[in-house]
Phi, psi and omega in degrees: 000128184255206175309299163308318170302351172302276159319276194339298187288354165275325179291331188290292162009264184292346164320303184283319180282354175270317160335292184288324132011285179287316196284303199305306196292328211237012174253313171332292161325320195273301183298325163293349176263341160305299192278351141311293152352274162320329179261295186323299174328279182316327198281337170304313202299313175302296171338285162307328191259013126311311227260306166291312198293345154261354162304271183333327136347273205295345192289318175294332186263335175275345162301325195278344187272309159303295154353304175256018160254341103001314177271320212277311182300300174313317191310287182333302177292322161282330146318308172330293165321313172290295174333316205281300195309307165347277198319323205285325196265346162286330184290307176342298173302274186334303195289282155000281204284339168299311190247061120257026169264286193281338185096352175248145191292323208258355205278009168203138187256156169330161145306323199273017185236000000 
């Protein structure tokens, strides 16, 4: 073999190692842009289940806020009710006891008459 065949096979050589070279850099390359990809995608992925998970939140705290403005509404109307029977069985009581007092049905009239 003589000397230019020499030269030629040290060029191809270093040719194929600027070759192999390049292909690792652009296989770095191709993986830092996958995993760069890839961190978007999650980030993305996150992004949306934040996002239902706060919808869904808001949907249970405005059910759980009509719910508890509904027993709150209900309470309120059954207090009421317990009161006017209160009133009505104390006007009751009064009247009762006036006329086992004087002995007469009548002898104080209602408000409401």
């Amino acid at each position: 073999m003589g000397i230019p065949e020499i030269d030629q096979i040290k060029k191809t050589e270093e040719k194929a190692v600027l070759l192999i070279e390049a292909t690792r850099q652009r296989m770095r390359l191709a993986i830092d842009e996958a995993k760069r990809e890839g961190e978007e995608r999650l980030s993305i992925r996150l992004s949306d289940a934040e996002k239902r998970l706060r919808e869904e939140r808001e949907r249970h705290e405005e059910l759980l806020n009509q719910e508890t403005k509904k027993l709150l509404d209900q309470a309120e109307i059954e207090a009421m009710q317990i009161r006017q029977t209160g009133n009505n069985n104390k006007e009751a009581a009064v009247m009762r006891l006036v006329s086992m007092i004087t002995g007469e049905n009548h002898v104080l009239s209602r408000p409401d008459e």
